[in-house]
N, C-alpha and C positions, 0 to 999 in steps of 0.2 A: 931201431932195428937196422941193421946194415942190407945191404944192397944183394949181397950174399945170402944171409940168413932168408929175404923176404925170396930169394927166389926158389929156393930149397922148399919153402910153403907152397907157392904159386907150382913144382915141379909136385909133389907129395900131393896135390889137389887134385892134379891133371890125371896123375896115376888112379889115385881113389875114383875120379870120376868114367875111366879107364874100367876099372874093375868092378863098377857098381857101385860104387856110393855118392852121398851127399854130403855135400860139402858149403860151404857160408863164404861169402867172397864180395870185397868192396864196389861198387857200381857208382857209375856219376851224380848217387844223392842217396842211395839207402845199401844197406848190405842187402846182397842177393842172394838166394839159396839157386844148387847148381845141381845139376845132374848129367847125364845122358839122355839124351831126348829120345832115344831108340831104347831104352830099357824100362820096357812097361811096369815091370814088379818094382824098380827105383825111384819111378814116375809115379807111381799109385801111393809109395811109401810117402810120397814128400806133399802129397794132395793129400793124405792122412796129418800126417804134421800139420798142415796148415788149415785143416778142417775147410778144405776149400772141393769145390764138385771139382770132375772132371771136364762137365760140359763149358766151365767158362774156359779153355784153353788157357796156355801158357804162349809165355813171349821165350823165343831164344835168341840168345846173340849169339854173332859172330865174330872173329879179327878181322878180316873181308871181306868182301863181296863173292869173292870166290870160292866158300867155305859156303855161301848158300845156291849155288849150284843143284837143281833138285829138288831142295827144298819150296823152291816158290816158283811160281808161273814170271819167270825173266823176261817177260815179255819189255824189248826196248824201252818204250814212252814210259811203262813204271819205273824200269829203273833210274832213268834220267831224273823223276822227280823227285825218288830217294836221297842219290847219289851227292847233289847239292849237301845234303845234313847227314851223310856219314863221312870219318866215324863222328859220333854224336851222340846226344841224348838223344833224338829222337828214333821212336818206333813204329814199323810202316806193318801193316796188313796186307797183305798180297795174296790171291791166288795162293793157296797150296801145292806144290808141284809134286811128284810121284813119291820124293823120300819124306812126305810131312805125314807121321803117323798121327792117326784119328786121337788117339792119348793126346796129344798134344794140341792140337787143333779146336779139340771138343765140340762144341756145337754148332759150329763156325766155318765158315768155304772158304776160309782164311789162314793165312800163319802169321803170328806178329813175332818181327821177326828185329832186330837191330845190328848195325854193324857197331860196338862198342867203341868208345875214344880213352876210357877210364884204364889205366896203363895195368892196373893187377886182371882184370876183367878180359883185358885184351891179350894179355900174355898168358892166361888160363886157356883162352878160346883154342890160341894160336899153340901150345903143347898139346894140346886134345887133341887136335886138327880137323876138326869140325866145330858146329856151330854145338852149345850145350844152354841146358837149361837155363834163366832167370827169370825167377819171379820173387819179391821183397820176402824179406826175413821179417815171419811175422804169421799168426795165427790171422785166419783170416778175419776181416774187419776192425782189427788191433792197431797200431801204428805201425809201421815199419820201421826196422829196428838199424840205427846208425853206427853203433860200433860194437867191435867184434866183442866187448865184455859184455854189452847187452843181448848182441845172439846167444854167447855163449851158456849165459846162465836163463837164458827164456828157450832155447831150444839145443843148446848143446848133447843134451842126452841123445840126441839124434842123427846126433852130425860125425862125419867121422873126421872131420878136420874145419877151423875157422881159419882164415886167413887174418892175421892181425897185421891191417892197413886202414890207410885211413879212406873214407869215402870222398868221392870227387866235389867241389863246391858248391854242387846245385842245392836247392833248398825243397828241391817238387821232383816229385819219382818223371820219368821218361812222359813226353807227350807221345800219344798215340795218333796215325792217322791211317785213314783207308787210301791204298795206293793210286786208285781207279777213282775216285772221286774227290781226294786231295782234303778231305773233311774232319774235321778234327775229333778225334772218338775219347780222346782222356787228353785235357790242359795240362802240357808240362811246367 
């Protein structure tokens, strides 16, 4: 696919996600499913897809730092210990800040939250211009799904656009950690 063609995908994502929909997009080890984080009825639709609760919250990413704005308690010393491993795989828990809707969050006084390095994931964030849904392609407790012909045919009927890119080299979905206590909540 040419450089052209893929960003015409990555721009047609941005819009779908823009107007409500879900969309399948490469991430630093598994395909991601995408959304708008502030749209409860597209949020609930893609927590139906994935046969997953509400209360385990979702992870979003961002293109930077500055795209989470709001969303998290920016309190300094957390971000300093973030800031080291963005962008990156890694994902930090923080404080919820006033724009982190409860859908999102679920059961949890937290947002996990990433700044993305993975160049289609990042250039999605960054046309949206906020931070948007990721959580793995993939029925929950299923594998997670690495390329966009295996989204397409395990959940395509859902999606209103796949990104056909390849996924970044890691072998393990995002480590997770709690910002405030620096402790490791999922092994990347």
């Amino acid at each position: 696919m040419t450089a052209s063609a893929l960003r015409t995908q990555i721009e047609r994502a941005a819009r779908s996600i823009l107007s409500g929909g879900l969309v399948a997009y490469p991430t630093e080890s598994v395909f991601g499913l995408g959304c708008d984080p502030d749209n409860e009825q597209t949020v609930n639709a893609l927590l139906t897809l994935k046969q997953r609760s509400v209360n385990q919250g979702l992870i979003v990413i961002a293109a930077d730092e500055q795209q989470l704005v709001g969303w998290i308690d920016d309190d300094a010393q957390w971000l300093d210990r973030a800031r080291p491993t963005w962008p990156g795989p890694t994902t930090w828990i923080f404080p919820k800040g006033p724009k982190a809707p409860a859908w999102i969050c679920g059961a949890h006084d937290g947002i996990a939250v990433r700044v993305t390095s993975h160049p289609v994931a990042h250039a999605l964030a960054a046309i949206v211009g906020y931070p948007i849904v990721s959580t793995s392609a993939n029925v929950h407790g299923e594998p997670a799904l690495t390329t966009p012909e295996a989204v397409q045919q395990r959940l395509g009927h859902a999606l209103e656009l796949v990104i056909h890119a390849p996924v970044g080299g890691r072998d393990r979905p995002s480590e997770i950690r709690d910002v405030k206590t620096n402790k490791v909540m999922r092994n990347g």
